[in-house]
GUGUVO-750561 format. One record per residue (C-alpha): x, y, z; residue number from 1. Coordinates in pm, whole numbers, plus 50000, padded with zeros to 5 digits. Each point is the difference from the previous one (the first is absolute). Layout:
BEGIN
PT; X; Y; Z; NUM
...
***
This chain:
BEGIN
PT; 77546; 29838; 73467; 1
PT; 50050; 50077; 50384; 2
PT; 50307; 50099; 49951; 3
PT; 49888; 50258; 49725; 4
PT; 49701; 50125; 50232; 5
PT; 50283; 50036; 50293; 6
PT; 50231; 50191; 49724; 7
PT; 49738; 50201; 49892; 8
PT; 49877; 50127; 50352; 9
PT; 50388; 50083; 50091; 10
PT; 50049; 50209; 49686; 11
PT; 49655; 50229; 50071; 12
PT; 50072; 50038; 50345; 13
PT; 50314; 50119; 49908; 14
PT; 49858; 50272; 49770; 15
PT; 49794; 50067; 50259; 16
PT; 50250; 50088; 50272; 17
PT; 50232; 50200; 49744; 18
PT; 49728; 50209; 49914; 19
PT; 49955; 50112; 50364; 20
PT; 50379; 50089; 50031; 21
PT; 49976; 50286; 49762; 22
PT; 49724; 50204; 50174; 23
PT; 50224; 49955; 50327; 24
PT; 50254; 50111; 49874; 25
PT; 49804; 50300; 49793; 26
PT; 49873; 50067; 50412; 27
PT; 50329; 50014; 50115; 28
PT; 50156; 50275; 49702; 29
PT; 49702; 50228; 50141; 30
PT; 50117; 49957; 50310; 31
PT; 50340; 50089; 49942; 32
PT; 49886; 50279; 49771; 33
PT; 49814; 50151; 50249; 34
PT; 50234; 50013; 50258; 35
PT; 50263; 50222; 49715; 36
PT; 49693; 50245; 49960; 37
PT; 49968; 50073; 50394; 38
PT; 49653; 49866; 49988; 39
PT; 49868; 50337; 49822; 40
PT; 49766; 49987; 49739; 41
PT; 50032; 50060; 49598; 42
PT; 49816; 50348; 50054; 43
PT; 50276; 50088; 50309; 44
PT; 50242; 49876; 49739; 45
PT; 49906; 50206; 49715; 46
PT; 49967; 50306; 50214; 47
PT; 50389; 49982; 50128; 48
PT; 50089; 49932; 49645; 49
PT; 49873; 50325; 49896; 50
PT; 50111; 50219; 50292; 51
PT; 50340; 49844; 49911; 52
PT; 49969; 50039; 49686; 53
PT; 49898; 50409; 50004; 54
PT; 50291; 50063; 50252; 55
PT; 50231; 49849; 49718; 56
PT; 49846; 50210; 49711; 57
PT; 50008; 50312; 50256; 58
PT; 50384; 49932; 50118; 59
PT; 50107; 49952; 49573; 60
PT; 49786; 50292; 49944; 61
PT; 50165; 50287; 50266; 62
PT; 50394; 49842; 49857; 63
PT; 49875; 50038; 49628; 64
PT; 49916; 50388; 50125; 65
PT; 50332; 50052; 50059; 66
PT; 50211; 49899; 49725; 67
PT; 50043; 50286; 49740; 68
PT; 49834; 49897; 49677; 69
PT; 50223; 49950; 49667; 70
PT; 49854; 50291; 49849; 71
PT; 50124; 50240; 50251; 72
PT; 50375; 49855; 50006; 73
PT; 50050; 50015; 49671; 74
PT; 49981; 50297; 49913; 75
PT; 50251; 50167; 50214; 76
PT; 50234; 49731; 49902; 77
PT; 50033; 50017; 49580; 78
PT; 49991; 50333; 49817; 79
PT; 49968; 50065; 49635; 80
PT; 50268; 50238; 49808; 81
PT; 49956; 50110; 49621; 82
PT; 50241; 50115; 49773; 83
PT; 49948; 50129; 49614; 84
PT; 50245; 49837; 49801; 85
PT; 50127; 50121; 49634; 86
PT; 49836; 49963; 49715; 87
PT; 50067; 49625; 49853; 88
PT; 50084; 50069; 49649; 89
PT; 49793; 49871; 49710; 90
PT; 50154; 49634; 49886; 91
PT; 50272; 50028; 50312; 92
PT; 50038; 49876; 50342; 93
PT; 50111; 50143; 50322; 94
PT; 50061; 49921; 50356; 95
PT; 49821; 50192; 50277; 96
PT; 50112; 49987; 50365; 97
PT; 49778; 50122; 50294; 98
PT; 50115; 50020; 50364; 99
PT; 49858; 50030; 50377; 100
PT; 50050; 50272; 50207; 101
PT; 50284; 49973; 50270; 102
PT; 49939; 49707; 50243; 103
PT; 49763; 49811; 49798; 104
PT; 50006; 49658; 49855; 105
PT; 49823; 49937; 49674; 106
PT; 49788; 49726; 49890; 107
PT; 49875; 50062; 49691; 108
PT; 49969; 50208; 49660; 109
PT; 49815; 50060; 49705; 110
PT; 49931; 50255; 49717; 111
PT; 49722; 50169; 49837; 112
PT; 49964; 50124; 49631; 113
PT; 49746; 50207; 49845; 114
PT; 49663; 49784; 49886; 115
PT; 49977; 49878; 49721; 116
PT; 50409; 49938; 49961; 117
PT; 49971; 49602; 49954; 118
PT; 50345; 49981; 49851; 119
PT; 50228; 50049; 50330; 120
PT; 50189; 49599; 50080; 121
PT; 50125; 50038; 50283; 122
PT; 50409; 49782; 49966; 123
PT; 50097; 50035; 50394; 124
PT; 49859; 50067; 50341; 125
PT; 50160; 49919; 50330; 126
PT; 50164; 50177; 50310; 127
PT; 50352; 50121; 49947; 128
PT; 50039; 50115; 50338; 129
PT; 49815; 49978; 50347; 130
PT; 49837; 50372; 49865; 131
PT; 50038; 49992; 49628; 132
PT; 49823; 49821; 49784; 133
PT; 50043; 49985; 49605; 134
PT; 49795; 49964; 49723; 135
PT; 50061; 49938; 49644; 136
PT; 49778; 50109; 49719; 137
PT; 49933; 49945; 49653; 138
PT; 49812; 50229; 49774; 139
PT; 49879; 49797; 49629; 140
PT; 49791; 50280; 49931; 141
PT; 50085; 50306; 49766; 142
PT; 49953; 50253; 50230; 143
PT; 50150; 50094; 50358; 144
PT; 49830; 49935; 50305; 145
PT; 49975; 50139; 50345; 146
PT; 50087; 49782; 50286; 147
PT; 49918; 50071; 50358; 148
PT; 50163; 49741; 50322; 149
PT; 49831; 49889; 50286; 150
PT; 50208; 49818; 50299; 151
PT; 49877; 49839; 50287; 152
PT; 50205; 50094; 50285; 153
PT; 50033; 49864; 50358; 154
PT; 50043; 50225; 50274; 155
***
């Protein structure tokens, strides 16, 4: 029975003492904390962070100000040329071919038919050169149809 009293009175005063070794060591984290932070307080703190933090957003601000915006590249870079095409015969198909003006690339093509003309298929469309392009049409209606081009043309 002594020997479980003794046992007993080791084990608490062991809790004991470990319990006190966390809030030294919580003491000494502060400590070391507060020596990173310059000793200023969480009000000093917050008001660098937002000085720094307005000098950032003012710095991104005056470089965004002087990039040119998509809009206003873009437009002196493409230009659009249109071209009537033949009539496309009633039940036939034809091929179309538009082209850039001298010293431009193209990019891309389409067509345009009067509304209402659902019957156009269109069998081929692709660049045959770096300024042609060439379109093949298909006309399943019985009547001929206008066709305008459009190309897309880089300068």
């Amino acid at each position: 029975m002594a020997v479980a009293l003794v046992a007993l009175f080791v084990a608490l005063s062991g809790t004991a003492v470990a319990a006190g070794v966390p809030a030294l060591a919580k003491r000494a984290l502060v400590a070391e904390n507060a020596k990173k932070l310059g000793g200023k307080t969480s009000a000093q703190l917050l008001a660098q962070a937002n000085t720094s933090a307005k000098a950032l957003a003012l710095a991104a601000g005056a470089a965004a100000a002087q990039l040119p915006g998509p809009a206003s590249t873009a437009v002196g870079l493409v230009s659009v040329k249109t071209a009537a095409g033949p009539a496309l015969p009633a039940g036939g198909a034809a091929a179309y071919s538009i082209s850039c003006d001298a010293g431009q690339k193209i990019i891309s093509a389409g067509y345009s038919s009067p509304p209402g003309n659902l019957a156009f298929q269109v069998v081929q469309s692709n660049p045959t050169s770096d300024v042609a392009w060439t379109i093949g049409l298909a006309n399943a209606s019985d009547s001929p149809a206008a066709v305008s081009l459009y190309a897309v043309c880089l300068k």
